[in-house]
GUMI-384146 format. One record per residue (C-alpha): x, y, z; residue number from 1. Coordinates in nm, 4 decimals, padded with zeros to 6 digits. Example, Ala and Ser with C-alpha at 12.3 -4.5 7.8 and 13.67 -1.06 7.14 Angstrom:
<pts>
u v w i
01.2300 -00.4500 00.7800 1 $
01.3670 -00.1060 00.7140 2 $
</pts>
This chain:
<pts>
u v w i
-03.8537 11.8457 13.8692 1 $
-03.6769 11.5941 13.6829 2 $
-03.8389 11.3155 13.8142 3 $
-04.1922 11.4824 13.7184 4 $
-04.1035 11.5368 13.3747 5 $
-04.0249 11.1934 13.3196 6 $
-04.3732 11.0521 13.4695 7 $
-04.5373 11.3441 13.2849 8 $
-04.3582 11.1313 12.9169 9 $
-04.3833 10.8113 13.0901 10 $
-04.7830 10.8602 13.0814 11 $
-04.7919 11.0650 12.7549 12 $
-04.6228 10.7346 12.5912 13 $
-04.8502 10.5145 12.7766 14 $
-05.1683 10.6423 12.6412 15 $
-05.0237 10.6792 12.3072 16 $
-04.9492 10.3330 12.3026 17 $
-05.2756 10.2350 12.4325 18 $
-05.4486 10.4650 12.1663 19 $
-05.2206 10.2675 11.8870 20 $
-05.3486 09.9387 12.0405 21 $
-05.7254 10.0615 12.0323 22 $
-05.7392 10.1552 11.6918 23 $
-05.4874 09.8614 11.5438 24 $
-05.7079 09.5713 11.7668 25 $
-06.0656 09.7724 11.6804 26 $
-06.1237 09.8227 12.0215 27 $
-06.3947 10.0974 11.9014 28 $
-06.6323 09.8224 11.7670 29 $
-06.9280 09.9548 11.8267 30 $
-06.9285 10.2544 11.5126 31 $
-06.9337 10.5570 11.7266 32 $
-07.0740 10.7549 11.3679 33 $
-07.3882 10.4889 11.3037 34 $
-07.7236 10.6607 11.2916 35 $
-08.0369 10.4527 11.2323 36 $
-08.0360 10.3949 10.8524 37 $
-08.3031 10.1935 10.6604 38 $
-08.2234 09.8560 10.6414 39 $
-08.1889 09.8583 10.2358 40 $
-07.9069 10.1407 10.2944 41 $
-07.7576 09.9403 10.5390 42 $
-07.7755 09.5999 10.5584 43 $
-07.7167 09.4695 10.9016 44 $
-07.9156 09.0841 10.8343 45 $
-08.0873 08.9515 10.5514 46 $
-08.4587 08.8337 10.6580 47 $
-08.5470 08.4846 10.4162 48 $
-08.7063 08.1870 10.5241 49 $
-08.4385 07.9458 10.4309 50 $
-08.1935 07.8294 10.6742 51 $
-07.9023 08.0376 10.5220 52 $
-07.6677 08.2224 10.6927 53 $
-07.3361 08.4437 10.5430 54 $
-06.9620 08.4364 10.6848 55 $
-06.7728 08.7263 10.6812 56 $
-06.4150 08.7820 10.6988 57 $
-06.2523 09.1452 10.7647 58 $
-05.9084 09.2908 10.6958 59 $
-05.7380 09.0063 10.4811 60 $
-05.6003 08.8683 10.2590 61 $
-05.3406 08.7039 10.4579 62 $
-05.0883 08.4402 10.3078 63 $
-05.1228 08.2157 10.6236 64 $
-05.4696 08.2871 10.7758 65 $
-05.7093 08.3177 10.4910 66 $
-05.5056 08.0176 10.3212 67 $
-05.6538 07.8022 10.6216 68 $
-06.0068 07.9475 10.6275 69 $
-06.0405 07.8595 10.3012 70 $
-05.8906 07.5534 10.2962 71 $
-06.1798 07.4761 10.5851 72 $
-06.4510 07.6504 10.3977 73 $
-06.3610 07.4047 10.1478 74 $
-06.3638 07.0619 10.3621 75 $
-06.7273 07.1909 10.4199 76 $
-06.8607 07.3346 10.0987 77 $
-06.9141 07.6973 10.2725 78 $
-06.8987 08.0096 10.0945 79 $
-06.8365 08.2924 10.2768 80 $
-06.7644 08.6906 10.1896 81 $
-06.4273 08.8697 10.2224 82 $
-06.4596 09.2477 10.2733 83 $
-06.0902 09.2683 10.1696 84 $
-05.8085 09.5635 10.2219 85 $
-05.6701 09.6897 09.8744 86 $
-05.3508 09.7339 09.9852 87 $
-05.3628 09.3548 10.1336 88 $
-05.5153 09.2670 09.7709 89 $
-05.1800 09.3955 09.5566 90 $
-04.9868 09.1624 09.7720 91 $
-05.1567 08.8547 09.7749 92 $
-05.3128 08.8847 09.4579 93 $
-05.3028 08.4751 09.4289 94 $
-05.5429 08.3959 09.7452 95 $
-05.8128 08.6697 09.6012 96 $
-05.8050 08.4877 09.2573 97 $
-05.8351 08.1597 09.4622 98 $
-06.1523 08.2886 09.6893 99 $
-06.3200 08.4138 09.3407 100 $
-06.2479 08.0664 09.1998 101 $
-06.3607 07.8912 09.4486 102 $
-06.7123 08.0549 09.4820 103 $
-06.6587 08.3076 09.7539 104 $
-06.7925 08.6600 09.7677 105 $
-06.5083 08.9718 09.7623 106 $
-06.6229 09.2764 09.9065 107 $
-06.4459 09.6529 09.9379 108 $
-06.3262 09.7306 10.2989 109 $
-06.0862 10.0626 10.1764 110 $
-05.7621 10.0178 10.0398 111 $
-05.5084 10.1625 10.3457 112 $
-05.7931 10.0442 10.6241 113 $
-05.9365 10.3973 10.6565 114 $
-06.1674 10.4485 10.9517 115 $
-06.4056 10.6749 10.8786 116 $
-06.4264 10.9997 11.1075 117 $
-06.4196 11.3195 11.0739 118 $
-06.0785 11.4047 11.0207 119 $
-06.1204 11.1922 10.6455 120 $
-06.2393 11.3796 10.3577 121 $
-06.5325 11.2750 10.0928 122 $
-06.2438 11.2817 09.8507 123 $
-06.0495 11.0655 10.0388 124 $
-06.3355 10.7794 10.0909 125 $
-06.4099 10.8275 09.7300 126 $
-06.0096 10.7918 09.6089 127 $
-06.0275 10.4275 09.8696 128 $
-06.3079 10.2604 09.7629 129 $
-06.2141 10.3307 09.3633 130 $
-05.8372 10.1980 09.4363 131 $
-05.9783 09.9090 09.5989 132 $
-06.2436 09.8491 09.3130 133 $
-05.9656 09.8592 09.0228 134 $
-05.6828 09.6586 09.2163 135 $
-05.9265 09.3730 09.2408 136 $
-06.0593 09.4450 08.9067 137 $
-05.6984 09.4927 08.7553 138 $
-05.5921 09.1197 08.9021 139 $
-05.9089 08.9425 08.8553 140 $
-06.1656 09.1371 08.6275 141 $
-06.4089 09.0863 08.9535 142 $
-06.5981 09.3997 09.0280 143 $
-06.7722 09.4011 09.3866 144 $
-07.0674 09.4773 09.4535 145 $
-07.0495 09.5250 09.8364 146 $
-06.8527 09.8172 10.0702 147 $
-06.8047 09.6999 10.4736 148 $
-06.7195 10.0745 10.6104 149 $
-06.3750 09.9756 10.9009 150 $
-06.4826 09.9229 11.2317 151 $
-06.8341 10.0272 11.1131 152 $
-06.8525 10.3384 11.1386 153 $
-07.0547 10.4967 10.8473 154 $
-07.3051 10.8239 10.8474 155 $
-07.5190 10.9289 10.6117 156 $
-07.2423 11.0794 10.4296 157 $
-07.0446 10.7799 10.3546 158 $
-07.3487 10.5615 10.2860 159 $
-07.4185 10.7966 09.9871 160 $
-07.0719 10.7863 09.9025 161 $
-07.0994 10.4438 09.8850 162 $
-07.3944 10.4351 09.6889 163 $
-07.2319 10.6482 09.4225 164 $
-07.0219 10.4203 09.3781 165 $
-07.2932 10.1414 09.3094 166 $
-07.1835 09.9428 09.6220 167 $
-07.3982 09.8697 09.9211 168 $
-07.3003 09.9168 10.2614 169 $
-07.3190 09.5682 10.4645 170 $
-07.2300 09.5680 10.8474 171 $
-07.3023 09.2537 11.0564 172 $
-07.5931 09.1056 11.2972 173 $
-07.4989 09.2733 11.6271 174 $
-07.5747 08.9918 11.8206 175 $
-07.3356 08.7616 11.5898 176 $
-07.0259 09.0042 11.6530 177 $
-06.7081 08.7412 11.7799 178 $
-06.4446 08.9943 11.8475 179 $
-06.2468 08.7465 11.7198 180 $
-05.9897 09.0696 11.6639 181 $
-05.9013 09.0683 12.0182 182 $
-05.8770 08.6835 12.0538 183 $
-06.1352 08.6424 12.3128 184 $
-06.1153 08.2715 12.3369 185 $
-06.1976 08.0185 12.0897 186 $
-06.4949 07.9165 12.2875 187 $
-06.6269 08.2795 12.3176 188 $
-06.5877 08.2754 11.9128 189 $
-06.8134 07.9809 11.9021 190 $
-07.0790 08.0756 12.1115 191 $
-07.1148 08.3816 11.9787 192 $
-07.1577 08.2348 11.5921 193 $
-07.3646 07.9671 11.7061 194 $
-07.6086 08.1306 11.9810 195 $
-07.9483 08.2168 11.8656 196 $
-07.8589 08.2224 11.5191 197 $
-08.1449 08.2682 11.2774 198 $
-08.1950 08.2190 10.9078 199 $
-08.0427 08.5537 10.7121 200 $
-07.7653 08.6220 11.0026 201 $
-07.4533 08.8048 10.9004 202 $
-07.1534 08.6880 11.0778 203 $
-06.8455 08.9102 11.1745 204 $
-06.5207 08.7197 11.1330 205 $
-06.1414 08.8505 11.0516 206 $
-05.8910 08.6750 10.8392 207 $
-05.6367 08.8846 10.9365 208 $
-05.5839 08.9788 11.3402 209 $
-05.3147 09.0776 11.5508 210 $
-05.0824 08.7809 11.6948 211 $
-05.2470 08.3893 11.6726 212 $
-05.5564 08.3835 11.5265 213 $
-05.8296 08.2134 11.6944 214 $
-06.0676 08.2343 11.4382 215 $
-05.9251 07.8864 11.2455 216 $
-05.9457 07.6743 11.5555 217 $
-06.3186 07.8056 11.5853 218 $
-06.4355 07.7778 11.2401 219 $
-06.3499 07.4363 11.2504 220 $
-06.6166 07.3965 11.5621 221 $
-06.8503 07.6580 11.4063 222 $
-06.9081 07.4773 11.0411 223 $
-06.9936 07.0883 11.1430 224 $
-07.2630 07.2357 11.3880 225 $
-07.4152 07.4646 11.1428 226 $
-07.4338 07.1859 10.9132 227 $
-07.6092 06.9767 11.1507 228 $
-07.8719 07.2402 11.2420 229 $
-07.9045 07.2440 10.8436 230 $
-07.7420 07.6068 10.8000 231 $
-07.6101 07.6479 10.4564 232 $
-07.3085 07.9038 10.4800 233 $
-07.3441 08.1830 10.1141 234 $
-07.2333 08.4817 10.0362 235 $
-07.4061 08.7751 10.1292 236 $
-07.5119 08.8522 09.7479 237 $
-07.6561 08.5160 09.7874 238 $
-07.8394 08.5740 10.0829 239 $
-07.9560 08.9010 09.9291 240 $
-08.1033 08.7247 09.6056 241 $
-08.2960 08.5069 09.8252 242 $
-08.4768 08.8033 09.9869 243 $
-08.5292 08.9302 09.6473 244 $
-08.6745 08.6112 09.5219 245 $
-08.9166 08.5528 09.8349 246 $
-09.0862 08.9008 09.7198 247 $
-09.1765 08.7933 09.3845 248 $
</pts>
């Protein structure tokens, strides 16, 4: 009896742990909530006819990782967008001040990391997306423009949430998602940036993962090849502006 008791908590605490790993290494990618949206509700890729594509970087800032990515977005004269955690923002208040300066996009991605299900509240989106808004407003007078729901998961709900709060909702080009979260290889990184990438792509990157990064070591493949196919790496706003130009 004993001895069944103690497999019956050894497998409790095993799928626990396993359910802490899922959600803490976004394991549930693919947003289980999505429903078919139009595309100027939810932007997934931009459509121009330049060859312009946008980095984006999820979950930072990060004193050691996003310190390097933009030290290498620098080297290359990229700009990229960082859908940043307010909570992450309070603490490194310095590096989102120095991605501002230096040209880069700063987008809202919730202040405590909320994933959106249905156990959270309007209330509670609405109370994470204003904290985020005023701590980045508070330490840089930079207002975003931009929301990237965690994980992606969004429904019609939070998109007019979102829109309330005179932000757009930006996920990523599907085909252009690295994984980079669960340190797939640096090669698998690559391949998945570079492969069939068209002008108007959004790329999904993470400044901020769980053990050694292997987004650094692959940006610094990813960005002399995209300058050689003559990609110019902007901000999503930019990318945006460029649509809106080519209709006039």
């Amino acid at each position: 009896m004993r001895r069944i008791i103690l497999l019956v908590g050894l497998s409790l605490f095993t799928v626990f742990m396993m359910s802490e790993k899922m959600v803490g290494a976004y394991s549930l990618m693919k947003p289980l909530f999505s429903i078919p949206l139009p595309q100027d509700r939810v932007i997934h890729s931009i459509p121009i006819e330049k060859k312009k594509i946008a980095l984006t970087f999820d979950d930072g800032p990060t004193s050691d990782e996003t310190v390097q990515i933009l030290d290498i977005l620098k080297e290359y004269n990229a700009k990229a967008t960082f859908f940043v955690v307010g909570s992450r923002v309070e603490r490194h208040a310095s590096i989102v001040k120095r991605e501002i300066r230096e040209g880069h996009e700063v987008g809202n991605h919730t202040f405590h990391h909320l994933i959106w299900t249905g156990n959270v509240s309007e209330k509670q989106l609405i109370k994470e997306i204003e904290l985020t808004q005023n701590t980045i407003s508070n330490i840089s007078g930079y207002n975003p423009s931009l929301f990237r729901p965690v994980q992606g998961f969004y429904d019609k709900k939070l998109v007019d949430v979102v829109g309330r709060s005179n932000l757009r909702v930006v996920l990523w080009s599907q085909k252009h998602d690295t994984r980079d979260w669960d340190r797939p290889g640096v090669e698998y990184i690559v391949q998945k940036v570079l492969n069939d990438i068209e002008n108007g792509d959004i790329i999904l990157l993470h400044d901020h993962v769980h053990g050694k990064s292997q987004t650094i070591l692959a940006l610094k493949r990813i960005l002399p090849v995209l300058k050689e196919k003559g990609y110019e790496c902007v901000t999503v706003s930019e990318l945006l502006k460029a649509h809106e130009n080519k209709r006039f």
